[in-house]
C-alpha positions in Angstrom: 88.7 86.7 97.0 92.5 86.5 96.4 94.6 86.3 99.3 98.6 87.2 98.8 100.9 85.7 101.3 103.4 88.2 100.9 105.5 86.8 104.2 105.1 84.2 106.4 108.5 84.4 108.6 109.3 84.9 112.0 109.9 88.4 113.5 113.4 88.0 112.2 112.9 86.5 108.8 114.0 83.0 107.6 117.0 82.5 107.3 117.8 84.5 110.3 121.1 86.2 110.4 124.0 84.4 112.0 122.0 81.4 112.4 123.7 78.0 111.9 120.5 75.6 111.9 119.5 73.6 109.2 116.6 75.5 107.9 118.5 79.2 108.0 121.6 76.9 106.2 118.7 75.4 103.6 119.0 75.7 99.9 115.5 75.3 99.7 113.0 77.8 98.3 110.5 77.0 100.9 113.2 78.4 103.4 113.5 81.9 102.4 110.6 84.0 104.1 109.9 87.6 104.7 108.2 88.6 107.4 104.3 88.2 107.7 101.9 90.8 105.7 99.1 89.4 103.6 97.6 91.8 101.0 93.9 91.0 100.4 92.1 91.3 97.1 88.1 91.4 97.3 85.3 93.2 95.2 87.9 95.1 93.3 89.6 96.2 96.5 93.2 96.0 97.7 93.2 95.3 101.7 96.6 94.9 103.6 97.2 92.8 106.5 100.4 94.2 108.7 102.8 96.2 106.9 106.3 94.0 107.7 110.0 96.0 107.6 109.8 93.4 103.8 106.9 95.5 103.0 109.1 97.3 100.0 110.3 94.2 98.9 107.1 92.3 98.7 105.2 94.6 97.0 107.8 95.1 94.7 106.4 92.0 92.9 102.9 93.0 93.0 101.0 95.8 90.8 101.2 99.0 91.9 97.3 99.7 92.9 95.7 101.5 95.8 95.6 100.3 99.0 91.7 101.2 100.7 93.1 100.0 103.9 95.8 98.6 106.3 95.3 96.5 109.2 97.3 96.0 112.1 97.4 93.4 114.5 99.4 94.5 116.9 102.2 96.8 117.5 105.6 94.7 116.9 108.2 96.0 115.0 107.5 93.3 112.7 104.1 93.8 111.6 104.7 97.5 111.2 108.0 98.2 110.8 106.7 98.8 106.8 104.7 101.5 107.2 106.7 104.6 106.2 107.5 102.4 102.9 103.6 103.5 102.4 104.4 107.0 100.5 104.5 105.3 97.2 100.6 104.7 97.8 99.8 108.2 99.0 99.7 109.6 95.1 96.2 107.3 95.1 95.1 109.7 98.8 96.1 109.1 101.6 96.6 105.7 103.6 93.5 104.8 106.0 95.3 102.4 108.8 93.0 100.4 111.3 94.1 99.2 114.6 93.4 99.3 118.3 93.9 102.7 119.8 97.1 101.7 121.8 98.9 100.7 118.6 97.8 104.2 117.1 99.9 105.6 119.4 102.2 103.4 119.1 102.7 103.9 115.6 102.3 108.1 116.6 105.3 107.8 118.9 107.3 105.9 116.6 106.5 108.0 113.1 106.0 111.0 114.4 107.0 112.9 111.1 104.2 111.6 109.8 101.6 113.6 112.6 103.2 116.6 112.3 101.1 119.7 111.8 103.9 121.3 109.3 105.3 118.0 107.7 108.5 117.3 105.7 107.9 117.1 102.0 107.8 113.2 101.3 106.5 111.4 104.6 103.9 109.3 104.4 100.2 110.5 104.7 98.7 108.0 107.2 95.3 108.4 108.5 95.1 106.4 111.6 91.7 104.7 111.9 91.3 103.2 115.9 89.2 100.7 116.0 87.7 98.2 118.4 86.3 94.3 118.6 83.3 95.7 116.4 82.6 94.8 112.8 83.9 98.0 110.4 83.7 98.7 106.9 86.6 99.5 104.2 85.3 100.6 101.3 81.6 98.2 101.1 83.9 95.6 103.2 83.3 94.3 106.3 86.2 93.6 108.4 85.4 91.6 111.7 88.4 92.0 114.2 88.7 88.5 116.7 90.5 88.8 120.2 94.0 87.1 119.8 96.5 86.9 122.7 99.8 86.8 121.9 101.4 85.5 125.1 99.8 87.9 127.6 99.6 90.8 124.9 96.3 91.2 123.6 95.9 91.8 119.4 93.5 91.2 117.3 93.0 89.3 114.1 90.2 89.8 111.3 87.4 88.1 109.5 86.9 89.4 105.9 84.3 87.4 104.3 85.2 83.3 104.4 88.4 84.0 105.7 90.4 84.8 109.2 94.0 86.3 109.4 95.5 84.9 112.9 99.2 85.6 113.4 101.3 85.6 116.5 98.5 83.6 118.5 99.3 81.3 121.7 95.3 81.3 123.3 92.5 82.6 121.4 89.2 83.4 124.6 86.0 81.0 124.4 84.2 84.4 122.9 85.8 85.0 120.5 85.4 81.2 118.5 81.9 82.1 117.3 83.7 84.8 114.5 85.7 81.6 113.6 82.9 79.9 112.0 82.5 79.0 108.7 85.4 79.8 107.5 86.6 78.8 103.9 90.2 79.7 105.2 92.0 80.0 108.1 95.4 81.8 107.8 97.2 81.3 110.8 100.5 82.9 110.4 103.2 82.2 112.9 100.4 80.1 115.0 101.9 78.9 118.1 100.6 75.2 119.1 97.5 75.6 121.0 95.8 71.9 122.3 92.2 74.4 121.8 93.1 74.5 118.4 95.2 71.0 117.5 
């Protein structure tokens, strides 16, 4: 498995704009951070965690190779503000996104050009995959989503194989630790202190 921290910054990027503090004023490399996706390379497939308004950017820097899936977390702009930047990766077919059924529609209201029965040429071909807490396979993977809560908004984050994609989380519930075992790695983007978790 090869995980690909494409962004790890807040919903505004680092350095923010307008900011005065001393980490949006650093010169340091470390400093300069996109907003969070993670792309996901296991068995020969290409699995993308959020789709960030950097998405273009990012991936810029990687090889151009199908995507087999996307997964959302939740609905912030943030985590999906990347997703019409998907066309590229429609010449491979189109784009299979997974996430809870109130973010499909979400994503419906917000791209509706992309639902339409009699589309523009050019939009994005996004099949929209709802999904619940149950395990699901992409392509001979198995993706286990986990119950996050992000403040009082529920998302989810997901298990594939040794590792767990947490972003955005403030609580995680008692019943949803047991997916959290036996982990080889942990990625907890944006993880807000939790005294469950240390």
């Amino acid at each position: 498995m090869e995980i690909i921290f494409l962004g790890t910054g807040t919903s505004t990027g680092v350095p923010e704009i307008g900011c005065q503090c001393a980490v949006c004023q650093s010169n340091d490399v470390r400093d300069k951070r996109l907003r969070c996706s993670v792309l996901v390379k296991m068995r020969g497939k290409n699995i993308l965690l959020d789709c960030s308004p950097d998405f273009r950017q990012q991936m810029l820097l990687q090889p151009f190779e199908k995507l087999d899936g996307v997964l959302l977390t939740h609905e912030h702009y943030d985590h999906v503000g990347g997703l019409d930047d998907l066309r590229p990766y429609c010449r491979f077919c189109d784009v299979q996104v997974y996430a809870e059924s109130n973010v499909c529609e979400a994503i419906r209201t917000r791209l509706p050009y992309c639902f339409r029965e009699n589309r523009y040429s050019g939009t994005p071909n996004l099949e929209l995959n709802p999904i619940s807490l149950e395990p699901f396979i992409i392509e001979g993977v198995e993706i286990l989503p986990i119950r996050l809560m992000h403040g009082h908004l529920p998302i989810v984050g997901f298990r594939i194989g040794n590792m767990a994609y947490l972003t955005d989380v403030l609580t995680i519930p008692e019943t949803e630790y047991e997916k959290l075992h036996n982990l080889d790695y942990c990625c907890p983007v944006k993880l807000f202190y939790n005294k469950n978790l240390g």
